[in-house]
C-alpha positions in Angstrom: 73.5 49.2 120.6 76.4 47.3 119.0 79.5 46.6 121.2 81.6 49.0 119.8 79.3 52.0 120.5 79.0 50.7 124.0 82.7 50.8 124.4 83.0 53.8 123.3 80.1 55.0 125.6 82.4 53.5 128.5 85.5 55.3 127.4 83.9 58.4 127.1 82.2 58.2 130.5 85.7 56.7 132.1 87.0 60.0 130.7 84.6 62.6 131.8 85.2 60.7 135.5 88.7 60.9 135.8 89.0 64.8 134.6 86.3 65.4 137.0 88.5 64.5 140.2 90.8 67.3 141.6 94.5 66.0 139.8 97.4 67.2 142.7 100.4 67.4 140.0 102.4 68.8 142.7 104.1 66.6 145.6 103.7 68.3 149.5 107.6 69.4 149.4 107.0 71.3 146.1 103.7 73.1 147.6 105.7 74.2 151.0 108.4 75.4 148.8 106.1 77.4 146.5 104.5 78.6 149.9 107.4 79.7 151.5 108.8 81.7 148.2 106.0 83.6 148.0 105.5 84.5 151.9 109.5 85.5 151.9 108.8 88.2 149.8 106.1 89.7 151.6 107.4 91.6 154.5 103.8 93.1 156.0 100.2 92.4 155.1 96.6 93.5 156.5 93.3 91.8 155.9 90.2 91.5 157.0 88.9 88.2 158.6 85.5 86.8 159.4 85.5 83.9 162.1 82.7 81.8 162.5 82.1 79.6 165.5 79.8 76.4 165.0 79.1 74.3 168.1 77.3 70.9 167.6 74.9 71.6 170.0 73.5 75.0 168.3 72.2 75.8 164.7 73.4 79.0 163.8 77.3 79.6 164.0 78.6 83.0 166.9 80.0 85.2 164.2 83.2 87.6 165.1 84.7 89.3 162.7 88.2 92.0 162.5 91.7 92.7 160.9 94.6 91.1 161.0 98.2 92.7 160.6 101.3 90.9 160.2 105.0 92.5 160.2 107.6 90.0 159.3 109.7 88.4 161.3 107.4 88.0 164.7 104.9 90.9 165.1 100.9 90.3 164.5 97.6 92.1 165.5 94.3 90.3 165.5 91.6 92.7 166.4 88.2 91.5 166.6 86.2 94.4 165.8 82.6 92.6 166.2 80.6 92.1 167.8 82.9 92.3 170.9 86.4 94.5 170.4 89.2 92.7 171.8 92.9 92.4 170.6 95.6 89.9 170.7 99.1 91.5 170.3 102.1 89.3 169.6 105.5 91.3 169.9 108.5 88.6 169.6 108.3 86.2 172.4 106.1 88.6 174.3 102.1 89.4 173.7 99.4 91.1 174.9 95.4 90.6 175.7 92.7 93.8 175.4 89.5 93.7 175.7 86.8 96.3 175.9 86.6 98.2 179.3 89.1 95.7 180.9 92.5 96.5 181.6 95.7 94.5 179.6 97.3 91.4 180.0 100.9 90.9 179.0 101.9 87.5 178.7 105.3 85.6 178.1 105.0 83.4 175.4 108.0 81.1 176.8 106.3 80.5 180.3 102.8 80.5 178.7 102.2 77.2 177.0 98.9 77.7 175.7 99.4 81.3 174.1 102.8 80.0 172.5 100.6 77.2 170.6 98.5 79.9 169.8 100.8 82.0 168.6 103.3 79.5 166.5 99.4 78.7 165.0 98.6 82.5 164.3 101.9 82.8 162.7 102.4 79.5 160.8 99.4 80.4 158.9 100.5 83.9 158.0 104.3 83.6 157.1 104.1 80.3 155.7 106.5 78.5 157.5 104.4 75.1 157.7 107.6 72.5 157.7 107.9 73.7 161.7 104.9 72.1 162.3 106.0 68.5 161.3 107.1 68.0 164.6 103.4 68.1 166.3 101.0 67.7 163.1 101.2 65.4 159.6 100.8 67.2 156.5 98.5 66.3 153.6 98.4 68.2 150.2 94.7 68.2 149.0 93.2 70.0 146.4 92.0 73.6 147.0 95.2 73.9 147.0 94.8 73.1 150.6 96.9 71.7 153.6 95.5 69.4 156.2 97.0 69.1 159.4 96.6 66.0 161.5 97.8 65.9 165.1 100.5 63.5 166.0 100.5 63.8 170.4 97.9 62.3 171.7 97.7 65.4 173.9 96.6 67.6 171.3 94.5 65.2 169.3 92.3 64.5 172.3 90.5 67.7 171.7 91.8 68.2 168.1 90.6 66.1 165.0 92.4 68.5 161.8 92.9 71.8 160.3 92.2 72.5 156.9 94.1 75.7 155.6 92.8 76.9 152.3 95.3 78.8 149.7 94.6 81.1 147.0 96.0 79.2 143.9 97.3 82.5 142.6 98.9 84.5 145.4 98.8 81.4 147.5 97.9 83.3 150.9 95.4 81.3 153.5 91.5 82.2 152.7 90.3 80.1 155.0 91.1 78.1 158.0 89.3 75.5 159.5 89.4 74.0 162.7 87.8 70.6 163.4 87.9 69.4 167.1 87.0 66.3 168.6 83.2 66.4 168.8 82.0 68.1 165.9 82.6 71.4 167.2 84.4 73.7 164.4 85.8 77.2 164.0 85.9 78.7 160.0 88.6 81.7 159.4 87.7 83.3 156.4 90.4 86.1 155.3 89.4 88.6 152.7 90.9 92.4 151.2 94.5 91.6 151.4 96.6 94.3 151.1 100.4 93.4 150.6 103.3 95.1 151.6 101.9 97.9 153.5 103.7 100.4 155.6 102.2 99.2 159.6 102.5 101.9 162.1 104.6 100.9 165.1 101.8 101.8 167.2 99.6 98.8 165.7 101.9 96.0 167.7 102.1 98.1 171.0 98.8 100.1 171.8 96.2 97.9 173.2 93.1 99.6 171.8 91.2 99.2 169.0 91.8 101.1 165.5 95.2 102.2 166.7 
């Protein structure tokens, strides 16, 4: 093989190399922009989720699965309607907990640290307001396009290693969350069947039982 078939070999390979790794065009304050465009004109949603708990210690993941409903500014629903029903309610800076065949609890997410992590979570990956998290997390655009969140408090990463939130390029809504804690333990959100704009019955942020 004569040298310049052998460079063009190499420049040929270089090429099929570099168009084979993700290219991010787009800086991390463009994306959130992009994100938060998009989410401002979508007042209400509903989809379906599938949630997938995998422990280190045990082969096969416990799978959950339910609907989520969102009404902008502050109300969500995530009902888990397998294999267990259960609900989690968030109405402004109150919530409630249902499960099957036990009575409610209300809770006040202002007194209530862990359920108000929990919920600026829940929400922050539904309305799209990722820049308030800056505060406790770093933000990484990869490919996807996908954010990863990195804990900044030592509190938090003590059990927390990252979460990965996955966006459909097109209408740019989460399709998957993935939480990675300390450990190897992990818990996958997949969302599915989005329905955009749809009128929510009042009833859905208020009654504590399932299917309302």
């Amino acid at each position: 093989m004569n040298r310049t078939n052998l460079k063009f070999i190499l420049t040929l390979v270089a090429l099929v190399l570099l168009t084979a790794q993700p290219v991010l065009a787009e800086s991390l304050d463009d994306f959130l922009t992009r994100v938060e465009a998009r989410a401002a004109g979508t007042k209400s949603f509903a989809c379906d989720f599938r949630q997938e708990r995998r422990l280190a210690i045990f082969a096969k993941p416990v799978v959950f699965s339910g609907k989520l409903f969102l009404a902008r500014p502050d109300r969500l629903r995530w009902e888990f309607t397998s294999p267990i029903a259960s609900l989690l309610i968030l109405d402004g800076k109150t919530g409630r907990r249902c499960g099957e065949g036990s009575p409610a609890s209300e809770f006040n997410l202002e007194r209530d640290p862990v359920m108000r992590l929990v919920a600026g979570q829940l929400r922050t990956w539904t309305n799209g307001n990722y820049r308030e998290l800056l505060g406790e997390f770093g933000l990484e655009l990869a490919a996807g396009p996908s954010l990863i969140l990195k804990p900044r408090k030592e509190g938090l990463a003590s059990f927390l290693n990252r979460i990965v939130v996955v966006f459909d390029p097109d209408s740019l809504q989460p399709v998957r969350v993935e939480i990675h804690e300390e450990g190897g333990d992990r818990t996958v959100i997949s969302f599915s069947s989005y329905r955009l704009n749809p009128e929510l019955a009042p009833a859905l942020f208020s009654a504590c039982r399932p299917g309302s």
